[in-house]
N, CA, C and O atoms as a GROMACS GRO file, in nm:
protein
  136
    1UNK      N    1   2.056  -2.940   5.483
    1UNK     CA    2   2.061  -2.958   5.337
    1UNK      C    3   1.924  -3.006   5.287
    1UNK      O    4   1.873  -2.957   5.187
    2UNK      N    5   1.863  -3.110   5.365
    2UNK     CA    6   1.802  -3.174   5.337
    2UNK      C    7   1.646  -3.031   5.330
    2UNK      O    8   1.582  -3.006   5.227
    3UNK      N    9   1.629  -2.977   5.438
    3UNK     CA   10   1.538  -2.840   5.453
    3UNK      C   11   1.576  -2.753   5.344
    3UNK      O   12   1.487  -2.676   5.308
    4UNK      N   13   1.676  -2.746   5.287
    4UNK     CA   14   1.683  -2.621   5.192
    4UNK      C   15   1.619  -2.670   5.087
    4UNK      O   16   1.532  -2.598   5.040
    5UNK      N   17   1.642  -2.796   5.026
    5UNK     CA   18   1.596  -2.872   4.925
    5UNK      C   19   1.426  -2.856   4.926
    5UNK      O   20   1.370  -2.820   4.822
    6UNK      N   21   1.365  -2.880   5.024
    6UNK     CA   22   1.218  -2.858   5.056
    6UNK      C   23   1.189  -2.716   5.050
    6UNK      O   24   1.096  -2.675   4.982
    7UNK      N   25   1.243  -2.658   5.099
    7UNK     CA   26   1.198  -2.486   5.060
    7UNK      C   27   1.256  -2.480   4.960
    7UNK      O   28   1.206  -2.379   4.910
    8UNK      N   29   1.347  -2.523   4.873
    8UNK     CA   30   1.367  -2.404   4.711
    8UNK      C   31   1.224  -2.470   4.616
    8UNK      O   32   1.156  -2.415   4.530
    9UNK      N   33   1.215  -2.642   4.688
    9UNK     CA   34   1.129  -2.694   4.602
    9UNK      C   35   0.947  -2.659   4.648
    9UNK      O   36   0.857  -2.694   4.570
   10UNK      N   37   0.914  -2.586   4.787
   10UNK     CA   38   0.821  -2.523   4.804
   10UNK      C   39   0.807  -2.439   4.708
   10UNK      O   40   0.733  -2.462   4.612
   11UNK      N   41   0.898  -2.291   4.725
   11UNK     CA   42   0.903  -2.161   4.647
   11UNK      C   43   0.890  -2.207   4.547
   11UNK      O   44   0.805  -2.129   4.503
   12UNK      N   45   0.912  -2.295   4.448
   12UNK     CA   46   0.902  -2.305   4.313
   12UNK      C   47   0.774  -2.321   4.276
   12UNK      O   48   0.723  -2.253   4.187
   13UNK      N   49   0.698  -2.429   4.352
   13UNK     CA   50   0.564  -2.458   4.336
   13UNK      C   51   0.455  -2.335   4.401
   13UNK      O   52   0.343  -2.303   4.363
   14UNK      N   53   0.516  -2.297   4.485
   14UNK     CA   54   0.445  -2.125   4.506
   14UNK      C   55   0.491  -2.030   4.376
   14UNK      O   56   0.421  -2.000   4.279
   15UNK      N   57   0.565  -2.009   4.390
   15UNK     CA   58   0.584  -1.904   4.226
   15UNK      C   59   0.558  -1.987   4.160
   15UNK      O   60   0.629  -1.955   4.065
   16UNK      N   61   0.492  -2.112   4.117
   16UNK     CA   62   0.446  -2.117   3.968
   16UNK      C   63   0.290  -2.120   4.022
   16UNK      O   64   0.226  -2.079   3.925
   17UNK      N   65   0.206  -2.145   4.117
   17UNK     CA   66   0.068  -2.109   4.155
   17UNK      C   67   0.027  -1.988   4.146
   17UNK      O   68  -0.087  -1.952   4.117
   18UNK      N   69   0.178  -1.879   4.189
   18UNK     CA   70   0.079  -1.730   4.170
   18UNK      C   71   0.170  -1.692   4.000
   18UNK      O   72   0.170  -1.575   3.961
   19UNK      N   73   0.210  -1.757   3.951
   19UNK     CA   74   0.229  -1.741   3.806
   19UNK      C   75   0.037  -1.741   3.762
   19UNK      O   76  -0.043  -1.654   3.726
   20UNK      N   77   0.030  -1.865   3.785
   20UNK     CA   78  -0.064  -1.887   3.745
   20UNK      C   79  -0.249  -1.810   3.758
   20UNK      O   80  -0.358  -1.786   3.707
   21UNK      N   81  -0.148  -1.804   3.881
   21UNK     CA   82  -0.267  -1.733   3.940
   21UNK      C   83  -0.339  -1.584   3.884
   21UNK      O   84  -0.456  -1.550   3.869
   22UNK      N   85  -0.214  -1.516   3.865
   22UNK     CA   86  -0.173  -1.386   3.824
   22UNK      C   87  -0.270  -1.407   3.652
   22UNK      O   88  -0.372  -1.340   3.634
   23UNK      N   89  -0.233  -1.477   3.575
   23UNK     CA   90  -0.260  -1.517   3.447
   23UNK      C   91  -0.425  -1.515   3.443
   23UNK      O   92  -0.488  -1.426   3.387
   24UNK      N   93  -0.489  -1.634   3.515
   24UNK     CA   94  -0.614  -1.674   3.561
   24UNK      C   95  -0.721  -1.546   3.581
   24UNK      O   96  -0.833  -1.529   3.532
   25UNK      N   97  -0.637  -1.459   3.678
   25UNK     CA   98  -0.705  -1.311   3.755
   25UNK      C   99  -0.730  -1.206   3.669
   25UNK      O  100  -0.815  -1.119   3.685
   26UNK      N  101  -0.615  -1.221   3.530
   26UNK     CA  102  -0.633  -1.100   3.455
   26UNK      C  103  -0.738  -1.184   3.383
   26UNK      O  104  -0.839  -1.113   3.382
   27UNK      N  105  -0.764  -1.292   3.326
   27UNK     CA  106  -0.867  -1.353   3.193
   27UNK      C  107  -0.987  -1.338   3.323
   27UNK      O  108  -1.103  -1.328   3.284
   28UNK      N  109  -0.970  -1.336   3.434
   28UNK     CA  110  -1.130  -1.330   3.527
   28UNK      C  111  -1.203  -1.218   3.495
   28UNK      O  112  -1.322  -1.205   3.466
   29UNK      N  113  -1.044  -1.079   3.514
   29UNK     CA  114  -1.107  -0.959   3.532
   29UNK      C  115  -1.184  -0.888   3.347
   29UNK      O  116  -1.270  -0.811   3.303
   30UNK      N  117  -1.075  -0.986   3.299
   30UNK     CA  118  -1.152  -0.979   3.131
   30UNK      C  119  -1.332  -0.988   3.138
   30UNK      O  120  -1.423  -0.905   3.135
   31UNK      N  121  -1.325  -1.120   3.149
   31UNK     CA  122  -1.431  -1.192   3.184
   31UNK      C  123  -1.561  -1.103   3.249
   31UNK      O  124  -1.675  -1.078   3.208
   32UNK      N  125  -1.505  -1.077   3.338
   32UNK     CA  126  -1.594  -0.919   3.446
   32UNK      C  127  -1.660  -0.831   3.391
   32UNK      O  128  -1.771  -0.782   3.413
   33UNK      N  129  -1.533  -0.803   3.273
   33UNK     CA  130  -1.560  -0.649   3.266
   33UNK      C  131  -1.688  -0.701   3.181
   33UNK      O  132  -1.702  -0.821   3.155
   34UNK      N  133  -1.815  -0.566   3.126
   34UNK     CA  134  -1.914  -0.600   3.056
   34UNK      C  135  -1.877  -0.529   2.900
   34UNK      O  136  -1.955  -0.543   2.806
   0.00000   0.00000   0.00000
């Protein structure tokens, strides 16, 4: 129980890093372009 609790609460903080991430990459590739 105690392990599931740690992985749903991993995955969450992983899907909100590549939320973020995802967000970040497109304003980079903005950024890039000339």
């Amino acid at each position: 129980m105690i392990n599931n609790a740690i992985y749903s609460i991993l995955l969450g903080m992983l899907d909100k890093i590549l939320l973020y991430e995802s967000i970040l990459g497109t304003k980079r590739m903005y950024y890039l372009i000339p």
